[in-house]
N, C-alpha and C positions, 0 to 999 in steps of 0.2 A: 796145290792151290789153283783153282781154276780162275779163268782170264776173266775181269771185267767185263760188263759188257756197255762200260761207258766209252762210246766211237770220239778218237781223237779228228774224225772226218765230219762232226756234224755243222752242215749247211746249212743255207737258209735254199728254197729253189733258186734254181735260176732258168734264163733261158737255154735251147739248144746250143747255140751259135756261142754266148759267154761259159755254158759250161765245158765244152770241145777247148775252148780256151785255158778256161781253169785247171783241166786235169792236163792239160798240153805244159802250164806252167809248173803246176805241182807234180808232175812226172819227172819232168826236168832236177825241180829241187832235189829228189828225192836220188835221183842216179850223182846228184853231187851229195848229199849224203852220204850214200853208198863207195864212196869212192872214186867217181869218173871222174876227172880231170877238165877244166874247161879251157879256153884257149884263151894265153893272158891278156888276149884284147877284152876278155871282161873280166879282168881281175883287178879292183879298183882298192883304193883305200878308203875303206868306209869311214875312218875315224883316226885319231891320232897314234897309228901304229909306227912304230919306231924300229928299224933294225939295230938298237943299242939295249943293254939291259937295264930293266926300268929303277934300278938302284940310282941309276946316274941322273935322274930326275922326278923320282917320286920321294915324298917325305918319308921319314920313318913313321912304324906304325906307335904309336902313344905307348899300344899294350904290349908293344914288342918291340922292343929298337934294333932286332934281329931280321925283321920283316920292315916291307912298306907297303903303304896305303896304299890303292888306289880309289877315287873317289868319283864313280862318273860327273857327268853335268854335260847339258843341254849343246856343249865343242866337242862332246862324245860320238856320239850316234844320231840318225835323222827319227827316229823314234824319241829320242830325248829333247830334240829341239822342237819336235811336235805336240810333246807333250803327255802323248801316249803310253811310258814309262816313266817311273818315277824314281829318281834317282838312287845309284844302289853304291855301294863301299863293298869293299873286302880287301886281305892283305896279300903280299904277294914277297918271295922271297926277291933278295937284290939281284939274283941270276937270270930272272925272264926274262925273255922279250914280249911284245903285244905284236900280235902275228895280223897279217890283213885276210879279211872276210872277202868273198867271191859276192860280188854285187849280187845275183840272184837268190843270195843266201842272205843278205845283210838289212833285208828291209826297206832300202833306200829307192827302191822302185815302185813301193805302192804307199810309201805314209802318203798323209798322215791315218788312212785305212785299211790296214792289211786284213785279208782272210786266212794268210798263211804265219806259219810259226816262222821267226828269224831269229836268228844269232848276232846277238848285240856286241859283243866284243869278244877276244880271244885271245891269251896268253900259252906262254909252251917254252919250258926248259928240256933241251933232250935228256935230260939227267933226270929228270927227277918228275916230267907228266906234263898235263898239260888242264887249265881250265876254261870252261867258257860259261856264256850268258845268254841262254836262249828264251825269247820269248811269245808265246803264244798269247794269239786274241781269247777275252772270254769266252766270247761268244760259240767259240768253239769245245765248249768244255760244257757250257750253262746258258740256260735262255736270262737267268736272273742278271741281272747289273748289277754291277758293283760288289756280287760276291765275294764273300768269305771264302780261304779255299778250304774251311768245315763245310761250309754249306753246298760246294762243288761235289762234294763228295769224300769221303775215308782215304789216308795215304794209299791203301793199294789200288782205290779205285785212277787215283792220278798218276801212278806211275805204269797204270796198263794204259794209259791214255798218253803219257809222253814220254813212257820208256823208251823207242824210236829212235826219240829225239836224246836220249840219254846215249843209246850205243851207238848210234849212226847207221842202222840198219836193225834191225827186229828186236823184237821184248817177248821174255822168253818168263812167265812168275817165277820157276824154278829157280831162277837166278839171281831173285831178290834171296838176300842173305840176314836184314835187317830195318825194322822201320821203327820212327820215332817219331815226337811231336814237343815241338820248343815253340815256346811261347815270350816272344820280347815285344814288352808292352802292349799295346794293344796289337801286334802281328802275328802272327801263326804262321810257321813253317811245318813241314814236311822232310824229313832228313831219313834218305836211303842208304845203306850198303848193298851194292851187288857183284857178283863175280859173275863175269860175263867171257866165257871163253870165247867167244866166235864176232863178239862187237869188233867193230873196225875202230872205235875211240881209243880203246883198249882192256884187255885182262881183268883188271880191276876200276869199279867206275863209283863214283859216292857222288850223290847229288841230293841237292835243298829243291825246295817249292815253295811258293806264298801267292797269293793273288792280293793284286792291291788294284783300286781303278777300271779298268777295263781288259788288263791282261794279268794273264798268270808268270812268273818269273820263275826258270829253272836255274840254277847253278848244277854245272856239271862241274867233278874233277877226276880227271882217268889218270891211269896209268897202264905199262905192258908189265909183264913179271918183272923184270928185271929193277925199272924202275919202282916197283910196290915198295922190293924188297929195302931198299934203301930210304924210299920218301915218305912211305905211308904215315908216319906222323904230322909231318909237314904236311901234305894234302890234307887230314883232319885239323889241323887248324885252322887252313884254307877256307875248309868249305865252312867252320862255323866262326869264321869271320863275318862270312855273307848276311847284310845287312839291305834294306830297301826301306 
């Protein structure tokens, strides 16, 4: 399958002096992506992350009372108090915890207008994988407002556009395994399988997409082998709990 050739980098110009800036800050995102380490003077709590498992304060889920809810809102993320995302659900086993976001990652330094994609929240069982909530401005995807993500373009064209952001380090087509398209109410997703030997997220990665507003929303859910072997049912409910 060869690679899209819709750029996850498209700009608008800018000057010299703001651009040297731009690729100085998204260099940076990108090597924490990748894995480098930052120093925990700026490792903040973006949001109501808790070192307890979220059983002991999130309700059960309705469809599951095996599972719990979680439900963003606007006490979540500084994206959501800006307005900028629109509130999203999914369920989550009583074992997780909600892990904290590295401020350069977490949006919280340029709402309520980002140019750069961030990660909105994040959970992570060592047993059994780990999810999060990344998202990207339209505008980097599409010059139209308030896009469809039909009208951004076909699932493979958005997932050579934010696979990246799915493994934490490169998108490879040959590693998409399966794509699909769910339709709830008036929303349209986007729903992957890929096997991803060399992601740094992990081995096995399934991720959603929708665009609603002004940004597109990904739900990623990884795992490493070990963890597949055990959770991979649970992570497919995970991810099609995800709701916005």
């Amino acid at each position: 399958m060869a690679t899209a050739s819709l750029s996850p980098f498209f700009t608008k110009p800018t000057t010299a002096s703001s651009a040297t800036n731009n690729n100085t800050n998204f260099s940076l995102r990108r090597q924490i992506l990748k894995g480098i380490g930052l120093s925990p003077l700026i490792l903040t709590k973006t949001s109501e992350a808790r070192d307890v498992q979220v059983g002991s304060y999130l309700p059960p889920s309705p469809s599951d009372p095996s599972f719990v809810l979680f439900k963003a809102s606007p006490q979540d993320t500084p994206a959501l108090r800006a307005g900028n995302v629109q509130p999203y659900q999914f369920i989550l086993p009583p074992t997780w915890k909600q892990m904290r976001i590295a401020n350069i990652l977490s949006g919280n330094y340029c709402q309520p207008k980002c140019a750069e994609p961030w990660v909105e929240v994040k959970f992570e069982d060592e047993k059994q994988g780990k999810v999060q909530v990344v998202v990207s401005p339209l505008l980097r995807l599409t010059n139209k407002l308030n896009a469809t993500i039909e009208e951004i373009g076909s699932p493979e064209r958005i997932i050579a556009s934010l696979g990246p952001f799915v493994t934490g380090n490169s998108y490879d087509p040959d590693e998409l395994l399966e794509t699909s398209v769910e339709k709830l109410g008036d929303q349209t997703y986007y729903k992957y399988v890929l096997e991803t030997p060399y992601a740094l997220t992990g081995t096995h990665n399934l991720a959603k997409a929708t665009a609603k507003g002004s940004t597109v929303v990904l739900f990623v859910a990884s795992a490493n082998d070990k963890q597949w072997q055990s959770s991979q049912k649970s992570l497919k409910t995970i991810l099609d709990s995800f709701r916005i």
